[in-house]
C-alpha positions as CSV (number, residue, x, y, z in Angstrom):
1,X,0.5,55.9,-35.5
2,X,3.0,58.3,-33.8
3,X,1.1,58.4,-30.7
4,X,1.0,54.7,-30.1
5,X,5.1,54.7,-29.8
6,X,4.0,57.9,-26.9
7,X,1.7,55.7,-25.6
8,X,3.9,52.4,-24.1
9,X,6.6,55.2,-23.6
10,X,4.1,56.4,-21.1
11,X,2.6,53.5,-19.9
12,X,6.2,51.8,-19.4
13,X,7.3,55.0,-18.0
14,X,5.7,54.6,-14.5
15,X,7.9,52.2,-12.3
16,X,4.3,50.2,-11.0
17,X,3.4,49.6,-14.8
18,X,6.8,48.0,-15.6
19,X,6.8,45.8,-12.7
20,X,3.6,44.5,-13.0
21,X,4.7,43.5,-16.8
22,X,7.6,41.9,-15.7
23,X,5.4,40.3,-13.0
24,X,3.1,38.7,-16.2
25,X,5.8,38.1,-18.3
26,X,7.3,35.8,-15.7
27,X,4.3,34.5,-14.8
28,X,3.6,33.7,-18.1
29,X,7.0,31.8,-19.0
30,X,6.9,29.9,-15.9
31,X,3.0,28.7,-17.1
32,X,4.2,27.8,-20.4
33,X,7.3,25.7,-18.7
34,X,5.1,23.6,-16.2
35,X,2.9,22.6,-19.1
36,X,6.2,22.0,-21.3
37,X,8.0,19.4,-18.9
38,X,4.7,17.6,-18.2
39,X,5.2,16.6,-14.7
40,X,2.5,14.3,-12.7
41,X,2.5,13.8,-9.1
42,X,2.6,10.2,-7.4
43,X,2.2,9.3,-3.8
44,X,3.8,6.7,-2.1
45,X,2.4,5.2,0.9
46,X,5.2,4.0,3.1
47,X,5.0,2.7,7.5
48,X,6.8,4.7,9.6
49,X,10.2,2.8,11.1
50,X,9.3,3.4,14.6
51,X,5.8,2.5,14.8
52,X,2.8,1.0,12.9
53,X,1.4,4.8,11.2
54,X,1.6,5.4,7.5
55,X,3.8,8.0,6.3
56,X,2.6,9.2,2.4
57,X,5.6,11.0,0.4
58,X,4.6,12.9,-2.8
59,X,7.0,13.0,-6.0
60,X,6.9,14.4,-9.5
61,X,7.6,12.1,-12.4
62,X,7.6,13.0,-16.1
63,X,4.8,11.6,-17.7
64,X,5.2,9.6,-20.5
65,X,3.1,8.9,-23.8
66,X,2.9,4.5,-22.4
67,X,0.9,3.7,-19.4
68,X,3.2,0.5,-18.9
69,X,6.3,3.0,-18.4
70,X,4.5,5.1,-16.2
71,X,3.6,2.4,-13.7
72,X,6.9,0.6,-14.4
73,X,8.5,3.3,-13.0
74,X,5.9,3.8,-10.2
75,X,7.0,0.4,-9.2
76,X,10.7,0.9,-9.4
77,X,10.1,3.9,-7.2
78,X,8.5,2.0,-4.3
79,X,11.6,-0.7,-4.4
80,X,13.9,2.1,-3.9
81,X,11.6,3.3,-1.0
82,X,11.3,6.3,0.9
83,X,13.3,9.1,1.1
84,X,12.1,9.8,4.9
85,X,14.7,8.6,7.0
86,X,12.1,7.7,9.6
87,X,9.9,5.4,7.1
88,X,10.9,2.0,5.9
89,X,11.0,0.1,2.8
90,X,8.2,-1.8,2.0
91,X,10.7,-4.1,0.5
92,X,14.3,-5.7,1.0
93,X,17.2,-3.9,-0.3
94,X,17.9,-7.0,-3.1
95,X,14.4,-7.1,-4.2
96,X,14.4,-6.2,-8.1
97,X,11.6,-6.0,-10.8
98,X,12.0,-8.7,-13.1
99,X,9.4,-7.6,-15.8
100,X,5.9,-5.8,-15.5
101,X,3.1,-5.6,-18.7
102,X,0.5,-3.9,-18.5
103,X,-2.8,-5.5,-20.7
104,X,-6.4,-4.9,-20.8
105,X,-6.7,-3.0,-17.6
106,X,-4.2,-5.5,-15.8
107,X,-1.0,-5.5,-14.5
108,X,1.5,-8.4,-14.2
109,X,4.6,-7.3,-12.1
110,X,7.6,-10.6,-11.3
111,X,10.0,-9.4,-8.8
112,X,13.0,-11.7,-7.5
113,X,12.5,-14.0,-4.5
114,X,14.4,-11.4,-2.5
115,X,11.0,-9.6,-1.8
116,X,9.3,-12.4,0.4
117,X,11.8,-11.4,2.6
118,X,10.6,-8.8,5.0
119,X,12.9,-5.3,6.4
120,X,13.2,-5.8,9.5
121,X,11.1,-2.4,10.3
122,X,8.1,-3.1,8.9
123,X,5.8,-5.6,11.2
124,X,3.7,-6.7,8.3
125,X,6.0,-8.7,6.0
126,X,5.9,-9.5,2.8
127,X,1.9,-9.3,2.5
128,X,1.6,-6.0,3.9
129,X,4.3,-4.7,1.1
130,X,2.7,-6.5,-2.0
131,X,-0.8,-5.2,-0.9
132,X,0.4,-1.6,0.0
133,X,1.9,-1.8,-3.9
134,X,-1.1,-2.8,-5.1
135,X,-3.1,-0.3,-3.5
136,X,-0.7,2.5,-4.6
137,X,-0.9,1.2,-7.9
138,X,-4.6,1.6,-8.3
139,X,-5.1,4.7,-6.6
140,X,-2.2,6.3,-8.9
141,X,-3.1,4.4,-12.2
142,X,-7.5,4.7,-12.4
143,X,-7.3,2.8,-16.0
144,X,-5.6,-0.3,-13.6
145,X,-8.7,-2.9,-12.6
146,X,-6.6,-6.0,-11.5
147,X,-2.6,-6.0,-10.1
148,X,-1.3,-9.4,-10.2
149,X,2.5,-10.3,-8.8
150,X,4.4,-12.8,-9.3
151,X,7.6,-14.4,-7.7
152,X,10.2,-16.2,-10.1
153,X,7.1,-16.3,-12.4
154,X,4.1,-18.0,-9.6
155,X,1.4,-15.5,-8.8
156,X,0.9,-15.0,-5.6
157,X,-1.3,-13.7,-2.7
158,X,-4.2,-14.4,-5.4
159,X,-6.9,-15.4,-3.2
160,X,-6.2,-12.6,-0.5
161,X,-6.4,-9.8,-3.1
162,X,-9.0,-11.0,-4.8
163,X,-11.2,-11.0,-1.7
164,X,-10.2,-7.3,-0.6
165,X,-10.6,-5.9,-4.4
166,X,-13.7,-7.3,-5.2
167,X,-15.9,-6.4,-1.9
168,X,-16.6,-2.3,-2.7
169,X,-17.1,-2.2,1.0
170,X,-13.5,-3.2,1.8
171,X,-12.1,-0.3,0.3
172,X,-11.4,1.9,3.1
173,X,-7.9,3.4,4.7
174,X,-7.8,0.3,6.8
175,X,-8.2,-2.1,4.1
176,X,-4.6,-3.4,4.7
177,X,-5.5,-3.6,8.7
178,X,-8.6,-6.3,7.7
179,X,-6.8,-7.9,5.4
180,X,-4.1,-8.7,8.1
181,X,-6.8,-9.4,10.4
182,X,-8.7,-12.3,8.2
């Protein structure tokens, strides 16, 4: 038993050995904190302000136990829009989320009329921002089958999203180039 005491006296002793333990206890404190705070990473798929390219930002959100609060605050993210200077909002300053539910593998977002109402960077208008929402929604969120919006409680855009969704083939990068294009 007496030479166990001699033993880490040793082993701690040499300036290499008590690095490398510090090394692997900080290593393993940092390990147990990222799995503590639960972060998951979201990407946000904005159009550059001075031409027509995509700009994708990533950010970490803390994860929470309800899907519906997850994407709620997915979509709150996106209205506050990018935090590139050089990108632009998908989305008018004024334009608020009303309510969103989230049932069955559906989601049913209402946003004030103030989103029909284009930036005046983005060339694509309001359809451009709903279906690059609705995209970033489903590629985010893999339990979401159907996004549905509304404005002051109509849905909208229903036929044009149901027609890009449904066609496997459509789902390519330039999905939101066809859909423009039809």
């Amino acid at each position: 038993m007496k030479s166990v005491p001699k033993g880490f006296g040793r082993f701690f002793g040499v300036k290499r050995n008590l690095y490398l333990m510090f090394l692997i206890l900080i290593g393993a404190i940092a390990l147990v904190e990222f799995f503590n705070l639960g972060l998951v990473r979201r990407t946000f798929v904005f159009y550059s302000a001075l031409d027509t390219s995509t700009m994708v930002e990533d950010r970490m959100f803390r994860g929470s136990s309800s899907a519906e609060t997850d994407i709620r605050r997915y979509v709150e993210e996106v209205l506050l829009g990018p935090v590139s200077p050089d990108a632009a909002p998908l989305f008018s300053r004024e334009t608020r989320l009303i309510s969103l539910l989230y049932r069955s593998g559906t989601v049913y977002a209402d946003f004030t009329e103030n989103s029909v109402m284009p930036e005046p960077f983005t060339g694509g208008g309001a359809f451009l921002g709903f279906l690059t929402l609705n995209e970033g929604i489903r590629r985010n969120f893999p339990i979401v089958k159907n996004v549905k919006f509304f404005i002051g409680g109509k849905e909208i855009f229903f036929n044009e999203f149901y027609a890009i969704f449904t066609d496997p083939a459509d789902n390519t990068s330039k999905t939101g180039q066809k859909a423009l294009t039809n």
